[in-house]
GUTOR-260394 format. One line per field, with one value per residue (C-alpha): x, y, z; residue number from 1. Coordinates in pm, 1 decimal. Layout:
N
px <- [X, ...]
py <- [Y, ...]
pz <- [Z, ...]
resi <- [NUM, ...]
END
This chain:
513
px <- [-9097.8, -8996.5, -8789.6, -8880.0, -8546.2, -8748.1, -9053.2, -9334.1, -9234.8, -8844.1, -8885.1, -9065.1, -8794.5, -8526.0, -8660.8, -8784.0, -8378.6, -8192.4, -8188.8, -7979.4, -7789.3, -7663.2, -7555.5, -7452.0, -7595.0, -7904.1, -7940.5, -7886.5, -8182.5, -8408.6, -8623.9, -8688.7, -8777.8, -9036.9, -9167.1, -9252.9, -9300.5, -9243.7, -8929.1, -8882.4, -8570.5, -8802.2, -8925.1, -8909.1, -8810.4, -8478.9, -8174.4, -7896.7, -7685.0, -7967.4, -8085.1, -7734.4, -7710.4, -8019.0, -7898.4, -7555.1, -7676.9, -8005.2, -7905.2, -7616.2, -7871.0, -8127.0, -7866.5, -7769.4, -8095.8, -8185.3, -7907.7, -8061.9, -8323.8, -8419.9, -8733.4, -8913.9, -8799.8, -9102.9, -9362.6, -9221.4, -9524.7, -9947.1, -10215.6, -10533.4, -10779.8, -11040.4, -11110.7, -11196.0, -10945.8, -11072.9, -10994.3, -10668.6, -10357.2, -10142.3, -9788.1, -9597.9, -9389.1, -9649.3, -9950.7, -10130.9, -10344.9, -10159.0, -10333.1, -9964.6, -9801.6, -9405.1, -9310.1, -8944.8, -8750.8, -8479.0, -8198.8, -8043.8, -8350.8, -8606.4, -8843.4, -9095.0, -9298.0, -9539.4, -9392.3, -9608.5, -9400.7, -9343.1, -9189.4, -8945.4, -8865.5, -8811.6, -8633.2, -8483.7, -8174.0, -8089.7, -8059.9, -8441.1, -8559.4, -8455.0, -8577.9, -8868.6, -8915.8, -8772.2, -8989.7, -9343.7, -9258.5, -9115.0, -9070.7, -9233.4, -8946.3, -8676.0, -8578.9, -8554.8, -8319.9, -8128.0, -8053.5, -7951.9, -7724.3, -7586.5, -7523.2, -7283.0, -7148.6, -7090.9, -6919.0, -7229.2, -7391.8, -7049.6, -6999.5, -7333.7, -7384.8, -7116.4, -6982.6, -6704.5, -6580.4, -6184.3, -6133.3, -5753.7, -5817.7, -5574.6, -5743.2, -5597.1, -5781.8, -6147.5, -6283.6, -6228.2, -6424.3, -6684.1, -6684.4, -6729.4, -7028.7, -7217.3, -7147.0, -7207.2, -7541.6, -7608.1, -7589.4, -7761.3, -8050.7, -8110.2, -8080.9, -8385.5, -8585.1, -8684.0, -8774.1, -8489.5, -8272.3, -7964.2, -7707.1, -7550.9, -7203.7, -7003.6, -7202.8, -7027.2, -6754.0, -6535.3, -6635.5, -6597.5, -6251.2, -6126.7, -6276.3, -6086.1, -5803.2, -5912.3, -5955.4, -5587.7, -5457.0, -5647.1, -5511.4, -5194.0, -5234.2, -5326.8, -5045.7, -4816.7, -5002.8, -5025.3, -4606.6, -4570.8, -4827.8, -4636.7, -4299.9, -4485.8, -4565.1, -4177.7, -4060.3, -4306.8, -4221.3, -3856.5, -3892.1, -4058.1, -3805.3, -3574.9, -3728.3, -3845.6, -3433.2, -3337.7, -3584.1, -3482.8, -3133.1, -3202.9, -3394.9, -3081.7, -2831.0, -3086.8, -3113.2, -2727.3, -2627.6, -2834.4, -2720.2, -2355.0, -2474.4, -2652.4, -2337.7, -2052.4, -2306.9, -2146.8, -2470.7, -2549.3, -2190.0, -2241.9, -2642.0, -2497.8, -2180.1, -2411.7, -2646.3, -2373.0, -2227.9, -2537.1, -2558.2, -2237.4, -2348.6, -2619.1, -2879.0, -3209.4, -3438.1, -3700.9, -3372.4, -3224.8, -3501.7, -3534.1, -3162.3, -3210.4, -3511.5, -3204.2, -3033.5, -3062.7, -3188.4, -3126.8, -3451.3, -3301.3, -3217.9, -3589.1, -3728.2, -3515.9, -3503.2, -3706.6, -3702.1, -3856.6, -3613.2, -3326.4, -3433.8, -3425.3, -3061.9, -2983.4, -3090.5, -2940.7, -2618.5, -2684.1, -2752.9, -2476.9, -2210.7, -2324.0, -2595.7, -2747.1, -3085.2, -3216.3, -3599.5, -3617.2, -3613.7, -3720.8, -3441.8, -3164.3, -2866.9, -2609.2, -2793.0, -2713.9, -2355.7, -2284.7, -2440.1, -2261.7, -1942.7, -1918.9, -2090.7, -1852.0, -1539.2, -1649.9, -1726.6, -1386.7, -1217.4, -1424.8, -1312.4, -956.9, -1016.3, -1116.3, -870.2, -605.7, -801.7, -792.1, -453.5, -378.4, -570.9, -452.8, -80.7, 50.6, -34.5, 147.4, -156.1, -279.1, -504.6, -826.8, -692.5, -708.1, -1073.1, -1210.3, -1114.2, -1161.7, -1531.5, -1562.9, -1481.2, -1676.0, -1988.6, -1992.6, -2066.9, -1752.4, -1737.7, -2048.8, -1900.5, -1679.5, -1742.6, -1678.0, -1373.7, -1226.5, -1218.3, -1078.8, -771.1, -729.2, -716.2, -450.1, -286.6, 25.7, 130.1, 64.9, 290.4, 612.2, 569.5, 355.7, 408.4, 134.4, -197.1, -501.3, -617.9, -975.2, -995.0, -1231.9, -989.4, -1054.6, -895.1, -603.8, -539.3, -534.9, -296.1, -90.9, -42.3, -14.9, 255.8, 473.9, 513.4, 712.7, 1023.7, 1267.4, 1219.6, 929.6, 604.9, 471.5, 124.0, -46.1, -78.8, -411.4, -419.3, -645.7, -682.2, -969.0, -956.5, -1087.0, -779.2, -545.5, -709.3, -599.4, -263.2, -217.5, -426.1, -119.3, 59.2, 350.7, 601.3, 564.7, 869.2, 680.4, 319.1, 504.4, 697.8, 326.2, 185.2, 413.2, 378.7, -2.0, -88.7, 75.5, -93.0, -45.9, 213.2, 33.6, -196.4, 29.4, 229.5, -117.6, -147.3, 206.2, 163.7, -132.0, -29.9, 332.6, 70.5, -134.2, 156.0, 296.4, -18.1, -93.3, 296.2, 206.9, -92.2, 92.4, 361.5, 79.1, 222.5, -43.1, -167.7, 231.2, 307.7, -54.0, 79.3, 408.2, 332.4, 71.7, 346.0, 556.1, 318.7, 249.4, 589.5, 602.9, 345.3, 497.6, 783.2]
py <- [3382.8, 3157.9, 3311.0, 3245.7, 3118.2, 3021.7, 3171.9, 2985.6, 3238.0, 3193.6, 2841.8, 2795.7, 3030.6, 2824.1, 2495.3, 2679.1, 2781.4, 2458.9, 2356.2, 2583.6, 2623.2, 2263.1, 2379.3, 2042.4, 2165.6, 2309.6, 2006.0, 1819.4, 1953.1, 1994.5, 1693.4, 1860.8, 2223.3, 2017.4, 1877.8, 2189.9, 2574.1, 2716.3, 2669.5, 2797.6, 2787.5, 2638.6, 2338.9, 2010.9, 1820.3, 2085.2, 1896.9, 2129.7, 2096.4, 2147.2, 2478.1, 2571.0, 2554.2, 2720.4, 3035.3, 3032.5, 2974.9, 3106.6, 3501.2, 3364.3, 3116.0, 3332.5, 3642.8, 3356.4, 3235.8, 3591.0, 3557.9, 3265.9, 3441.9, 3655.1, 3807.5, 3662.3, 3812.4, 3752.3, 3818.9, 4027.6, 4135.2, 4122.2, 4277.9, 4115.3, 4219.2, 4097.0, 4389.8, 4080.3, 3943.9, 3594.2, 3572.3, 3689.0, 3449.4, 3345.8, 3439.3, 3127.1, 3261.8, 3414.2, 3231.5, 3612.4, 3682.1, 3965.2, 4202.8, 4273.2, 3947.5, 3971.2, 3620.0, 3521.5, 3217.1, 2987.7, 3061.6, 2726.6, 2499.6, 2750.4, 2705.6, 2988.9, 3072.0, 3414.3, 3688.1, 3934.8, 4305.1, 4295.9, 3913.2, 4045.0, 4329.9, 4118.0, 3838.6, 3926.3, 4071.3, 4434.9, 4385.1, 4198.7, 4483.1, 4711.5, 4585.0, 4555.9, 4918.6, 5056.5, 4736.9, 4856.4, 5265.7, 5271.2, 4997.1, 4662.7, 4498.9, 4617.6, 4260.6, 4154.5, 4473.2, 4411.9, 4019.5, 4137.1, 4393.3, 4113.9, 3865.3, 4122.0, 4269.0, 4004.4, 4257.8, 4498.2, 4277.4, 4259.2, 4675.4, 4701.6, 4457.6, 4268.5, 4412.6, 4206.4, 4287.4, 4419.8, 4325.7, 4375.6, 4735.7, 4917.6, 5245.2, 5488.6, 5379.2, 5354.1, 5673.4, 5519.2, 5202.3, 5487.7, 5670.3, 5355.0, 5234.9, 5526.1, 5578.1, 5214.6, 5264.4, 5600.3, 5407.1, 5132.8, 5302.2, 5511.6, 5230.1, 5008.8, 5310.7, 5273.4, 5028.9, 4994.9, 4740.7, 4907.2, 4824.5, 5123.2, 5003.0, 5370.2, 5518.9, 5259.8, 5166.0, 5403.5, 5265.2, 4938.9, 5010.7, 5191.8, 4898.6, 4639.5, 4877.1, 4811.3, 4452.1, 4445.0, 4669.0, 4420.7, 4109.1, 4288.3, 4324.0, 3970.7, 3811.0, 4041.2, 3980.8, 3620.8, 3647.8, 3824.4, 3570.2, 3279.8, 3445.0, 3496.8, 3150.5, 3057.2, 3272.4, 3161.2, 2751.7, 2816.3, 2989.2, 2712.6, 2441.6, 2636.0, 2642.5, 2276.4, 2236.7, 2415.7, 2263.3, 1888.7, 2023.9, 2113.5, 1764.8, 1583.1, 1743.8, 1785.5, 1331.7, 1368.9, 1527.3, 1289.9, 987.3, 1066.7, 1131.7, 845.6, 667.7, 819.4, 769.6, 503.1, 316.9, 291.2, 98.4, -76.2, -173.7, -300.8, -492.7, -700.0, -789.1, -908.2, -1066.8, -1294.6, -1330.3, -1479.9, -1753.4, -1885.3, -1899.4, -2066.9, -1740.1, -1790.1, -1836.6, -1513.1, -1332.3, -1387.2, -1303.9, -1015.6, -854.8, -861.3, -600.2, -215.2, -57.5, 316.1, 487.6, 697.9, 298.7, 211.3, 430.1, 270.6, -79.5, -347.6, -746.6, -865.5, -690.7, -790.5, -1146.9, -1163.5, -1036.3, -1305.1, -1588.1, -1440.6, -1340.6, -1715.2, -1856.0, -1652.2, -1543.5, -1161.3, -900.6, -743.0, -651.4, -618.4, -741.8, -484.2, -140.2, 74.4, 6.3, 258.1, 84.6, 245.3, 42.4, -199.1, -163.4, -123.1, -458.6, -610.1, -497.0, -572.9, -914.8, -1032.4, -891.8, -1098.4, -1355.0, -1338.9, -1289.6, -1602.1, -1815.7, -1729.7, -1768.4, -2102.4, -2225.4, -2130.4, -2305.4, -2640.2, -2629.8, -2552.9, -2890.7, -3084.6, -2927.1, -2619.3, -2759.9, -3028.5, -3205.0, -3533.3, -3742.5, -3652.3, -3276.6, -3290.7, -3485.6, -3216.8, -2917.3, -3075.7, -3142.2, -2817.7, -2695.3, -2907.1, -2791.6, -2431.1, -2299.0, -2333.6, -2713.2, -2815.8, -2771.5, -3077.0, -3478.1, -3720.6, -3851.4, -3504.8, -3528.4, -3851.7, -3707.3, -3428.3, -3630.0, -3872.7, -3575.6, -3520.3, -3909.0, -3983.8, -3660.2, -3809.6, -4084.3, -3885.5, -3473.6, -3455.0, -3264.4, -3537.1, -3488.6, -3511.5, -3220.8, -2904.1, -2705.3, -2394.8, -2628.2, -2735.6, -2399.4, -2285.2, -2548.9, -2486.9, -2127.2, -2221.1, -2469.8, -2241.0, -2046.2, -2357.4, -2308.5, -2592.1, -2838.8, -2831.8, -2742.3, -2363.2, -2229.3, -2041.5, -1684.4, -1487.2, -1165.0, -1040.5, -1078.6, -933.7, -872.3, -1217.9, -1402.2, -1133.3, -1235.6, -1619.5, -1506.0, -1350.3, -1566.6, -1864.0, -1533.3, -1577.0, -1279.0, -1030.2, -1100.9, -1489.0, -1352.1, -1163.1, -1441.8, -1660.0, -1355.9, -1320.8, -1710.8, -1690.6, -1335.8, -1158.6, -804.0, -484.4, -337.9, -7.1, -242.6, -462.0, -174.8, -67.7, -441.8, -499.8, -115.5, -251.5, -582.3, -390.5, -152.0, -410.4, -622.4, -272.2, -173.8, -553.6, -499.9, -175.9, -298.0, -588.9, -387.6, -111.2, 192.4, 245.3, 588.5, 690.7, 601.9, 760.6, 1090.7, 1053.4, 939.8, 1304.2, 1508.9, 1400.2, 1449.3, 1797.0, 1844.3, 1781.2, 1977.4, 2251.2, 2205.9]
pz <- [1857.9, 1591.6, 1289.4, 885.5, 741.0, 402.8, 305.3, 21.0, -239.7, -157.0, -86.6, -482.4, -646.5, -521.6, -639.7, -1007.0, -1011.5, -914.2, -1280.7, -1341.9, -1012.4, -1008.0, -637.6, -497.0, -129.4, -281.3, -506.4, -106.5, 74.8, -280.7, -124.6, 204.7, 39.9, -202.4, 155.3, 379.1, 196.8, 513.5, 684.4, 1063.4, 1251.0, 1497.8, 1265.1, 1412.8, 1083.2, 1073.2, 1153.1, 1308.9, 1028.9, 746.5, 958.9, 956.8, 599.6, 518.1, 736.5, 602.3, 202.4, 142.2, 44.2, -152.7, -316.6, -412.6, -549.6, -767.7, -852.1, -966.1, -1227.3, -1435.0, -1563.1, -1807.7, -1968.8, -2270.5, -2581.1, -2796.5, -2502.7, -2246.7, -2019.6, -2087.8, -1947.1, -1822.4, -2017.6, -1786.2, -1454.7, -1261.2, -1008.1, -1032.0, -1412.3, -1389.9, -1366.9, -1080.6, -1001.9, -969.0, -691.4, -450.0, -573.4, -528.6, -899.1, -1119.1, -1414.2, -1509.9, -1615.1, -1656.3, -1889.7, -1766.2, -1882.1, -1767.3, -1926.5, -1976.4, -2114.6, -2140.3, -1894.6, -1836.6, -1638.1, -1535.1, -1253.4, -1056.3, -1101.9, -761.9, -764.3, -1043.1, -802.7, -525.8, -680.0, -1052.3, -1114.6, -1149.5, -1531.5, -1630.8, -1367.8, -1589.1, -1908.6, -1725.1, -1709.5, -2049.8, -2170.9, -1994.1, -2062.1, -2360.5, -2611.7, -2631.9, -2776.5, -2565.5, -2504.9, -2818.4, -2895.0, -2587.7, -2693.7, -3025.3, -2905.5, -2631.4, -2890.7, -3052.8, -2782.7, -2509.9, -2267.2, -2240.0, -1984.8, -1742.2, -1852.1, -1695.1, -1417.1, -1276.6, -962.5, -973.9, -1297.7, -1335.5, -989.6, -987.5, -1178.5, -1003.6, -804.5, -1010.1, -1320.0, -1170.5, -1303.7, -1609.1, -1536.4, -1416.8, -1723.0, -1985.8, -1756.0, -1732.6, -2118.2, -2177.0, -1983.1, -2167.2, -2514.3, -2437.4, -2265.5, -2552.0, -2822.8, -2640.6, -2535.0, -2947.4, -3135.2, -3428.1, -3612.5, -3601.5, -3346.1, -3178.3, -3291.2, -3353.2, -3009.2, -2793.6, -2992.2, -2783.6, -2427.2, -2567.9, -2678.9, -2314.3, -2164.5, -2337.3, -2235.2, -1889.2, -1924.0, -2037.9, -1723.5, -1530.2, -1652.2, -1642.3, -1239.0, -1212.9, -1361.4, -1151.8, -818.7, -871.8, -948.9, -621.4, -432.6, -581.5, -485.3, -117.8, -100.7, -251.2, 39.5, 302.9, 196.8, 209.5, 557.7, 665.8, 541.8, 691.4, 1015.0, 1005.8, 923.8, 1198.9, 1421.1, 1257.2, 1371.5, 1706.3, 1805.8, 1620.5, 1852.0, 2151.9, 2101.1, 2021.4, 2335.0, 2529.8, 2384.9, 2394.1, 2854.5, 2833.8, 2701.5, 2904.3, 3195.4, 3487.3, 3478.5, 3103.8, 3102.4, 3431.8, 3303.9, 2954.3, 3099.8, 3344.3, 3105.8, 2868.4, 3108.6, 3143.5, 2726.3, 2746.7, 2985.2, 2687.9, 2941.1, 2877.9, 2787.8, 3064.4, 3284.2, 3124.2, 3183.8, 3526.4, 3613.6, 3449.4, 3609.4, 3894.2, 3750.6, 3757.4, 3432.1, 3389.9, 3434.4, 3055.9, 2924.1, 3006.4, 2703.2, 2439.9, 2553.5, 2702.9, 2843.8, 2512.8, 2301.1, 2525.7, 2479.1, 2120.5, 2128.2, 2380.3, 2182.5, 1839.3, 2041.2, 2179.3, 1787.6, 1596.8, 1849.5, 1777.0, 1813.7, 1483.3, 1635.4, 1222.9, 1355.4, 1600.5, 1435.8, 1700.1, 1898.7, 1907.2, 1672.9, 1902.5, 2194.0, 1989.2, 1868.4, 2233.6, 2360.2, 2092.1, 2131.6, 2549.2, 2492.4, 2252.5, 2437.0, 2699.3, 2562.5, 2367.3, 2745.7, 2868.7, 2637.0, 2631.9, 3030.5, 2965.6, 2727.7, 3001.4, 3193.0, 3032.8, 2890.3, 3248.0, 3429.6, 3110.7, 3129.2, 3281.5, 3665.4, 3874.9, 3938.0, 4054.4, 3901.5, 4097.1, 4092.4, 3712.6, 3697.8, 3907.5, 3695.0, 3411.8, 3543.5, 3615.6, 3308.7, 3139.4, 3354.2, 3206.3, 2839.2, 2660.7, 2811.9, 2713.8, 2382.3, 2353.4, 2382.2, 2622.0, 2416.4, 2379.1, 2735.6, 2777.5, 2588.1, 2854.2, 3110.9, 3007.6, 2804.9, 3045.9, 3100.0, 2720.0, 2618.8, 2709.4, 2421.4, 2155.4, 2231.5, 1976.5, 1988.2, 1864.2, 1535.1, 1693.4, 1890.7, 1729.1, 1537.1, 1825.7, 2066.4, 1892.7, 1801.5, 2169.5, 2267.2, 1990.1, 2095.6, 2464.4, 2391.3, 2183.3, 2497.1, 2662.4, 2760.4, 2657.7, 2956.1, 3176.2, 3193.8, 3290.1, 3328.5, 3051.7, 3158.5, 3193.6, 3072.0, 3316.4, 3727.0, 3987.0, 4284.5, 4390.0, 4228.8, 4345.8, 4697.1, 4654.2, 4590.9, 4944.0, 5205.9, 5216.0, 5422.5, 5205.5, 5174.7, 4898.5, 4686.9, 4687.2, 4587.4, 4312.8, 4206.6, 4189.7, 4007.7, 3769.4, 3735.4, 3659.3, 3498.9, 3243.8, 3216.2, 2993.5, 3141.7, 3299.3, 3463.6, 3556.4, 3735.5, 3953.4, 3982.0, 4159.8, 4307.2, 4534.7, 4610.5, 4762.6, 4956.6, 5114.9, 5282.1, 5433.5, 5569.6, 5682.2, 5818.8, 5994.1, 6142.8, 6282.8, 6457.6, 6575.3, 6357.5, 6110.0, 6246.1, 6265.2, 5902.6, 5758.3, 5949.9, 5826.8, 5472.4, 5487.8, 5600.9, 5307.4, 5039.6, 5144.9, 5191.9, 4842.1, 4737.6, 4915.8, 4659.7]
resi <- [1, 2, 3, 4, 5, 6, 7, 8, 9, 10, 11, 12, 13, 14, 15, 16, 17, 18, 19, 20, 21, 22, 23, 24, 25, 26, 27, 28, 29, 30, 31, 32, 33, 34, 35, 36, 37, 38, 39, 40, 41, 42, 43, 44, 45, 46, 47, 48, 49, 50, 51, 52, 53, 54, 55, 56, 57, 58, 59, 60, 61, 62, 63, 64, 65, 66, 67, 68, 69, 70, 71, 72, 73, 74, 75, 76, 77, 78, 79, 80, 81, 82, 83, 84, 85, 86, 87, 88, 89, 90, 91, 92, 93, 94, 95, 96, 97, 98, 99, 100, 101, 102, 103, 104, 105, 106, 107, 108, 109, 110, 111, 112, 113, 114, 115, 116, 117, 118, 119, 120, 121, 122, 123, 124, 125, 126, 127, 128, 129, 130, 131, 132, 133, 134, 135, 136, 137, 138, 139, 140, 141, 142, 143, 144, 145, 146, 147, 148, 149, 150, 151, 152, 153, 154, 155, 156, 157, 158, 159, 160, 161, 162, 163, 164, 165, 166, 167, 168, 169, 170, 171, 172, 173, 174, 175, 176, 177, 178, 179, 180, 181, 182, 183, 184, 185, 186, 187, 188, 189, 190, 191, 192, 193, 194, 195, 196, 197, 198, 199, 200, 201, 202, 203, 204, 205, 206, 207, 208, 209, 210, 211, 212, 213, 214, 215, 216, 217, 218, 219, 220, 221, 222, 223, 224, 225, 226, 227, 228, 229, 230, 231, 232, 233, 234, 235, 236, 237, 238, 239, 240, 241, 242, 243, 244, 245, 246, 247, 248, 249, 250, 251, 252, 253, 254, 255, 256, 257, 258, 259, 260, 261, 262, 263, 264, 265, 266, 267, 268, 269, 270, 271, 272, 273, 274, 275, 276, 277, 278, 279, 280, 281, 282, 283, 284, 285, 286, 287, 288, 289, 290, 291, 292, 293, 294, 295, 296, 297, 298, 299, 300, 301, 302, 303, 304, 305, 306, 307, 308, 309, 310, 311, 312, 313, 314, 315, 316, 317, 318, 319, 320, 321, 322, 323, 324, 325, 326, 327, 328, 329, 330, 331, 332, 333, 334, 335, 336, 337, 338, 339, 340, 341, 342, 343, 344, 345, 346, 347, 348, 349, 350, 351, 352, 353, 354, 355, 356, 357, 358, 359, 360, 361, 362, 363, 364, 365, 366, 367, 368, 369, 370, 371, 372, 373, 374, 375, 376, 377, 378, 379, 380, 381, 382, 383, 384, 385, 386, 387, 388, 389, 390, 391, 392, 393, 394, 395, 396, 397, 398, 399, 400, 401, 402, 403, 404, 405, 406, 407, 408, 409, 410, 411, 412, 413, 414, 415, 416, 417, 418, 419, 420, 421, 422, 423, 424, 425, 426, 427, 428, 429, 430, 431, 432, 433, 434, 435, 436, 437, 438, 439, 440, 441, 442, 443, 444, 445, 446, 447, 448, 449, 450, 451, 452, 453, 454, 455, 456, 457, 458, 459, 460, 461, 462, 463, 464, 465, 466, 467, 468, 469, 470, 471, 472, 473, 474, 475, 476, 477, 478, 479, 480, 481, 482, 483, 484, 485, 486, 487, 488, 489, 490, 491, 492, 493, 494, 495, 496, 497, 498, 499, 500, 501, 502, 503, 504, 505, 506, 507, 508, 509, 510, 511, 512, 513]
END
C-alpha cells in the first residue's frame, strides 16, 4: 500500500512558509509541491532523489515552518456569527469550513491568513498555541500584551521556548535553568491572563537576572570547550604530521634501501656499462635502439627507465659529450648520474685507446707503408676517426719519413690531437722510437701476446712494451700470465693432476700453520 510522504494540508503549509524559510532545497522542489497536493512515495512524477529528500526533510521543514508564525495582534481569533456551515470561512490549510477562526501572520512581510483551531494545533508552534488558549479563555488581547512584553524583554521567548537554549549549561546548574523557566512562565502567564498596560518588570526581573547569569556560565563553557576542541584538533593535526613524517620517512629509506640494492646489484652495473658502451659508439638512434633491445634490462631497472628515455640520453650524450637527462623528470637522477659517469669514462678510455692508437700506426710501430695505411684506415673507420680530414690524415701517413727533417707536430692538426702527440712524444726516450703504452689490457689482447708460443720472460718483455697498468693490476696481470705458461708447461709434460695435488697439499699445509 502506498505511503503519504506529503499530505494537501502539509503540502499548502510548506509552500505558505517558504517565504520565510528561504530553504534552498525547499525553495528546489517549490515547483513540484505547487504541481501535485498529494505526494506518495509511490508517485510516478517522484524522482529517487526528490522522494529521498522529501522523507529525509519534511519533519525538519514543517517544525521550522511552525516557527514563522505568529498570531494577529489586533485580531487574534472570531467567531462565525452565522450557525450555518456554508457561511462560514475556509481554513487555508485543510480547506474544511471553521466557526472559530484563529488570524495568524507571517512574521517577516506580514502575510495572513485564517487557521482552523485544530490546524494551529497541528502545525503552530508551542508558543502561538498557547496564546491561543490564554487568548480564547481569558483575555482578548493577550497578543498584543505578549508583543509588548517581547519587545522589552527579548529573552522571554528563548526563557520559554527554545529547547536549545544554554546548550553548553553545564549539568550542575540545570535546576536553575528549571527554576527561571517555570518562574519566567509563572510571570508571564499571569501578566496576559489580564488585560493591563503595565509590564511585569520587578515580577521577572529576578529570573531575568539568574538567567543572564546562566547565559554567562554558558558562554563561559563554550569558549573553554571550543579551547579544548581546538587544542584536540592541534593535537590530532600534529599526530598526524607526525605520522605522515614518519610514514614520509619510512618510504624514503624503504626507496633508499632499494636503490642503494639496485645499485650494488651485478646487473644494474653490468645493464648500465653495456648500454654505455653503445652511447659511446654515437650510433644512429634507430641503430641504437635496436642494439639495445639486445641487452638484458633488470626486471627492478625496467620501472625507472625505458628505450625512449634511453634514446634521448644517447643523442644528448651523442650532441654534448654528457648526460643531464633535465627533459626527463621522472627519471631517477641517480639513474642518471650513473649512466653518465660510465659513459663518459668510457668514452674518456676510448679515446685515449685511440690516440695510442694513432700515435702508434703514425709512430711508435716499425711499420711498412701498407701496414701503416691499414691502421690508419681503420682508425679512421670508427667514431673518434671520423673526426678528422683527409689532410690530417695525409700527415699521419708520411709522419715518420717526414720526422727526420722537421720533428715538428703540424700546426693543422685539432688542438686534441696535437695535444696527444705532444704527451706521447715526451715519453721518448733519447734515440728511437717506443710504443705509447695503454693503460688498460683484456683478456683478448693478453691472448695476442701468448699465441706466437714465445717463452714467458719474452711475453713479459712485449707486455711491458705495450701496457703500462696500475701497479696492483698490473701484479694480477703478470700473476696470470706466469700461471698459464706453467699449467700450459704441465700439461705438456703430463703432470697437471700431480702438481694440482701437490700445490693442495701445500696450501693446507699452510693452513695447518
Amino acid at each position: 500500500m502506498a505511503t503519504t510522504i506529503l499530505t494537501p494540508a502539509e503540502n499548502r503549509f510548506l509552500q505558505l512558509s517558504q517565504p520565510a524559510l528561504q530553504l534552498t532545497e525547499l525553495t528546489r522542489v517549490m515547483p513540484l509541491l505547487c504541481d501535485h497536493p498529494t505526494i506518495k512515495d509511490s508517485s510516478d512524477f517522484l524522482s529517487r532523489s526528490t522522494r529521498q529528500l522529501l522523507l529525509d526533510q519534511r519533519v525538519n521543514w514543517l517544525v521550522q515552518g511552525s516557527d514563522v508564525w505568529k498570531l494577529l495582534a489586533r485580531l487574534p481569533y472570531a467567531i462565525n456569527a452565522s450557525d450555518r456551515r456554508a457561511d462560514w470561512h475556509h481554513c487555508a490549510l485543510c480547506h474544511k469550513p471553521v466557526r472559530y477562526e484563529y488570524h495568524v501572520v507571517l512574521r517577516t512581510d506580514g502575510h495572513e491568513i485564517l487557521v482552523g483551531s485544530e490546524c494551529v494545533k497541528k502545525f503552530m508552534s508551542d508558543e502561538m498555541q498557547y496564546l491561543m488558549t490564554i487568548t480564547t479563555e481569558d483575555n482578548f488581547h493577550a497578543v498584543a500584551q505578549y508583543d509588548d512584553l517581547t519587545a522589552q524583554y527579548p529573552q522571554v521567548p528563548e526563557i520559554l521556548w527554545d529547547q536549545q537554549a544554554l546548550p553548553h549549561l553545564p549539568q550542575q546548574h540545570r535546576r536553575r535553568q528549571h527554576w527561571v523557566k517555570n518562574g519566567t512562565k509563572t510571570m508571564v502567564t499571569g501578566y496576559l491572563k489580564h488585560r493591563q498596560q503595565t509590564l511585569p518588570e520587578t515580577q521577572l526581573s529576578p529570573y531575568l537576572a539568574e538567567y543572564t547569569q546562566l547565559q554567562a556560565v554558558d558562554r563561559q563553557m563554550a569558549e573553554r570547550q571550543q579551547v579544548q576542541q581546538q587544542h584536540a584538533v592541534q593535537q590530532q593535526a600534529q599526530l598526524a604530521e607526525k605520522e605522515a613524517a614518519a610514514a614520509w620517512q619510512a618510504a624514503d629509506q624503504a626507496q633508499l634501501t632499494a636503490e642503494q640494492q639496485l645499485r650494488a646489484s651485478t646487473s644494474y652495473q653490468t645493464y648500465l656499462q653495456a648500454v654505455a658502451a653503445l652511447m659511446v659508439q654515437h650510433l644512429p638512434l634507430p641503430q641504437f635502439k635496436q642494439r639495445l633491445r639486445g641487452i638484458t634490462m633488470p626486471p627492478a631497472l625496467g620501472q625507472l627507465v625505458n628505450s625512449y628515455q634511453l634514446g634521448v640520453m644517447a643523442t644528448e650524450f651523442a650532441r654534448a659529450g654528457q648526460i643531464t637527462a633535465t627533459r626527463l623528470q621522472i627519471v631517477p637522477r641517480y639513474l642518471v648520474a650513473d649512466l653518465n659517469r660510465f659513459s663518459r669514462q668510457l668514452a674518456a678510455q676510448r679515446q685515449r685507446d685511440w690516440d695510442d692508437d694513432v700515435f702508434n700506426a703514425a709512430l711508435g710501430f716499425e711499420l711498412t707503408a701498407d701496414q701503416r695505411r691499414q691502421r690508419l684506415t681503420q682508425l679512421r673507420d670508427c667514431w673518434e676517426g671520423r673526426q678528422l680530414s683527409d689532410a690530417c690524415y695525409a700527415t699521419l701517413l708520411r709522419l715518420r719519413e717526414s720526422w727526420q727533417q722537421s720533428p715538428v707536430i703540424p700546426a693543422t692538426w685539432p688542438e686534441k690531437l696535437r695535444q696527444a702527440f705532444q704527451v706521447r712524444l715526451a715519453e721518448q726516450p733519447a734515440t728511437g722510437w717506443v710504443p705509447a703504452k695503454k693503460n688498460h689490457v683484456t683478456p683478448s689482447q693478453l691472448r695476442q701476446l701468448i699465441t706466437s708460443q714465445a717463452d714467458f720472460a719474452t711475453v713479459v718483455a712485449q707486455y711491458h712494451r705495450l701496457y703500462a697498468l696500475p701497479t696492483a693490476t698490473e701484479a694480477v696481470t703478470l700473476s696470470a700470465l706466469h700461471r698459464y705458461y706453467l699449467v700450459k708447461a704441465d700439461q705438456r709434460a703430463g703432470r697437471a693432476k700431480a702438481t694440482a695435488k701437490l700445490v693442495t697439499e701445500l696450501l693446507k699445509e699452510t693452513v695447518d700453520d
